[in-house]
Structure formats: C-alpha cells, structure tokens
C-alpha positions, -999 to +999 in steps of 0.1 A: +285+896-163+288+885-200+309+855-203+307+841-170+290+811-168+259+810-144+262+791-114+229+761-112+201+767-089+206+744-053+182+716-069+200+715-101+235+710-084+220+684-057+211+666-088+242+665-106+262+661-075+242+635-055+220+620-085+206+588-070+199+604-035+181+630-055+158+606-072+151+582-039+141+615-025+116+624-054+100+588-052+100+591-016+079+622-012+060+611-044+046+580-026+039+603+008+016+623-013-001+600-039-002+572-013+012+548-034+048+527-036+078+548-048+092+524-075+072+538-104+061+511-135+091+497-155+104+516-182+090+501-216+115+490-245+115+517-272+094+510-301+107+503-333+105+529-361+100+557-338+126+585-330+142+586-291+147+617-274+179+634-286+200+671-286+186+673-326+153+670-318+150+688-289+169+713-307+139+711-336+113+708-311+128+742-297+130+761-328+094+757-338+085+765-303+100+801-305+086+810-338+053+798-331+061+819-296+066+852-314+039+879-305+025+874-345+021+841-342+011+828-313-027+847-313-036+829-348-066+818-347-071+776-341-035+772-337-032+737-331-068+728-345-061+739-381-044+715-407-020+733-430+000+716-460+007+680-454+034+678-479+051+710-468+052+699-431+066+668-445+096+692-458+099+709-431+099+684-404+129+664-429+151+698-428+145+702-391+160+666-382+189+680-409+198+704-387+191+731-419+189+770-407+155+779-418+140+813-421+106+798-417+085+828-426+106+836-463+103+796-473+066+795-469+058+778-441+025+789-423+021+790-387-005+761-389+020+741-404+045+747-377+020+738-351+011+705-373+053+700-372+054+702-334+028+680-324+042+653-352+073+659-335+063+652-300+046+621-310+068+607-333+090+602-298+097+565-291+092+578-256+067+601-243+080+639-232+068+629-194+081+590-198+056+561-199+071+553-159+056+581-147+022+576-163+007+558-136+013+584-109-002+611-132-033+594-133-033+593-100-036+634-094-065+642-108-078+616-074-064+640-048-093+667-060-123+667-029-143+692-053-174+694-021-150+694+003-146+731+024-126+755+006-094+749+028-099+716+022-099+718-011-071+744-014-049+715+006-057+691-022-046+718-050-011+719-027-014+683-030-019+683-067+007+706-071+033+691-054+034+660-070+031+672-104+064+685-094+080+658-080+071+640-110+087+668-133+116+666-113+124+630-117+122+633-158+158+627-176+174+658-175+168+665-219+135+654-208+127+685-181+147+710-200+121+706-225+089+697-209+096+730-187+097+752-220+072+734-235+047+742-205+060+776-203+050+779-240+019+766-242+012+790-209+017+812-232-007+803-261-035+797-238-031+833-225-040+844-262-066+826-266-089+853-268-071+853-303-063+814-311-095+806-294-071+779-278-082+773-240-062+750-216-088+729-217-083+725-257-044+724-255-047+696-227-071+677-245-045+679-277-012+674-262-020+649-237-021+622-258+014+631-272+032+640-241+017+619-213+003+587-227+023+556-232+026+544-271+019+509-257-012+505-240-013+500-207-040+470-192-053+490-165-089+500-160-076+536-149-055+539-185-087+531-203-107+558-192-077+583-189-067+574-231-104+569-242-109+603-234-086+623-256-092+595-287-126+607-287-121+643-287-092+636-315-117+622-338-140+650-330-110+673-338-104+657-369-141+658-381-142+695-374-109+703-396-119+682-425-152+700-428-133+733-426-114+723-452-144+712-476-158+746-466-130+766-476-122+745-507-161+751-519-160+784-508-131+789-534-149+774-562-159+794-592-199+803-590-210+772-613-241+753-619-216+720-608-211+737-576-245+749-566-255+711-573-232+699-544-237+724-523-276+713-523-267+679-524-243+681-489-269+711-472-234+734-468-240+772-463-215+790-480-207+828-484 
C-alpha cells in the first residue's frame, strides 16, 4: 500500500539488528570458501585531496546513473570509450556536488559526457566503491576457476566464485552496497545493449575495475601487480584510441584546403 513503509528483507534486518554477528559470519564463510584467514587487510587511511563516500555523492553518482540508464541513452554507441567536453564535465560534475536540479538533456550535456562524469566520480573516491580491505580476497576468485576440469567440476567452482563475490558484497558499508548493487545492476544493463554501445562486459570490466576495485595506494604484493598492470595497459590503449578519434573527427571537420590535404599526407589518415 502507498505510504506504508516496506518492511527489510531477513538479511537486511539481521544486519541492522545483530551487526557484528552478521559481519563474523560473512568473514567466516568467506575464509571457508577462498581458503584464506577471515580478518581481511587493514583498512588504508584516506588520502588527502580526494572525496569519501557520502549521501551527496552517492546521490550524484545516482543521478547520472538513471539518465545514462534511460532506453535513449544507454545504446549510444562507445559509451564509456568516447571523450566528450572536458570543460563541460568539469561544470557538470561542480553542480552535481551542489546538489543543483539539472535537466541534463536542455543544458547541453551529452551522454558521453555523463559517462566521462561518472567514472571521474567513482574515482575521485578516497575509497574504492568495493573498499581497498576487500581487495585481497577479490583477487583471490578468479583462483577458484579449474577451466579443464569436468563440467560439474567446473560448475562447482562458478558456485564457488559466486558465493564469495557475495559474501564480499555483503560485508561493504551499507552507502557502500546500496550503491555498488545499482551500479552492477546498471552496467548489467549497458552490456545488454551492446549490440548498440558496442560496450561488452569484458570492456566495462576492463574500465571500471580500476575505479571500483583497486586500491589508490599500491599494494606490494606480486598478485596486485599483475591484477593492476592489467587494466593500466588497456587504459592507455583506451586513451590512444579516443585521442585519434578525436584527430579524425576534428580533420574530418576541416574545410577542403591545400593546408589540410598537406597533413593528412604527412600523418597517412584516411578521411571521408
């Protein structure tokens, strides 16, 4: 009924009610399935200059989710690959943390730069979304995978995986689950259009890992090395590939002159 408040699901009201039972238990099943000791790594000091988790920018964080969620938006083509306008996300990101209603469509903000917004957003945390504490168990998931084992094998380790990706989710700050929940449902739903935004898991993991999983101090541990060299690579790779969009569309614009057929020689670009 309108205007009765829902009552929370049995794990949400376990949690309120018997909090530090609730996390023992997490950390208890956690180390049963990743075979490793339930107190997770010490929670780093935040870092100077860089925002903390709070209701106004979850509440920011939110916002651009739903517009960029909306049925016209979400299929546009290399969502989170294109760059739009630096100094309007700049804007933007400055009214969000106002708390200013924004129509974001009438002002002139493209969807690119929304997308540009929300990852800035995400890593301007202090604190990543998941929480550098957990870090160390996340790397350890990808381990439980037996890829030649037999199939009911291998369906055991997916269980496995599964689970304590879970339990993992489960022991976030409450702020921080909220939003790490809507933020995988979201981009859920971007990589089901990717037929459109050309946006596979595989591309979004590659591009919001980084933000949302890896801690902003590095971590001396041969395991973090290989986990964060990864997605640094692929981010310059990304990079590269924008920044000669960008020279293609910006030549591409360019009056037919003898300047511009010079360059175009000189750099070997093949323009329309």
């Amino acid at each position: 009924m309108a205007g009765v408040p829902q009552r929370p699901d049995e794990v949400t009201e376990f949690r309120i009610v018997h909090a530090d039972t609730f996390v023992m238990l997490c950390r208890m099943h956690l180390s049963f399935v990743l075979d490793m000791p339930y107190k997770l790594s010490k929670e780093p000091e935040n870092t100077c200059g860089e925002v903390p988790l709070t209701f106004v920018v979850a509440r920011s964080i939110r916002l651009i989710m739903h517009h960029l969620s909306l049925e016209d938006n979400v299929g546009t083509e290399g969502l989170f690959r294109k760059s739009g306008s630096v100094c309007r996300q700049q804007i933007l990101k400055s009214l969000l943390m106002r708390g200013t209603p924004l129509d974001f469509k009438k002002e002139g903000y493209s969807v690119h730069d929304c997308a540009c917004v929300l990852k800035s957003l995400l890593a301007d945390l202090s604190e990543p979304l998941l929480t550098s504490e957990t870090f160390t168990a996340y790397c350890k998931i990808p381990g439980l995978c037996r890829p030649r084992a037999l199939p009911s094998v291998r369906i055991e380790c997916l269980k496995r995986q599964l689970k304590a990706a879970q339990l993992l989710l489960l022991l976030l700050p409450p702020l921080n689950y909220s939003l790490a929940s809507e933020l995988l449902v979201f981009l859920h739903q971007v990589s089901s259009a990717r037929e459109l935004n050309r946006m596979t898991p595989e591309s979004l993991a590659l591009l919001f890992t980084p933000v949302i999983l890896c801690p902003r101090e590095p971590v001396c541990t041969t395991l973090t090395f290989c986990v964060q060299q990864k997605p640094k690579e692929e981010a310059i790779k990304a990079y590269t590939e924008r920044a000669l969009a960008e020279l293609f569309d910006y030549v591409n614009e360019m009056p037919e002159t003898k300047q511009k057929k010079r360059f175009v020689k000189q750099v070997g670009l093949c323009v329309r």
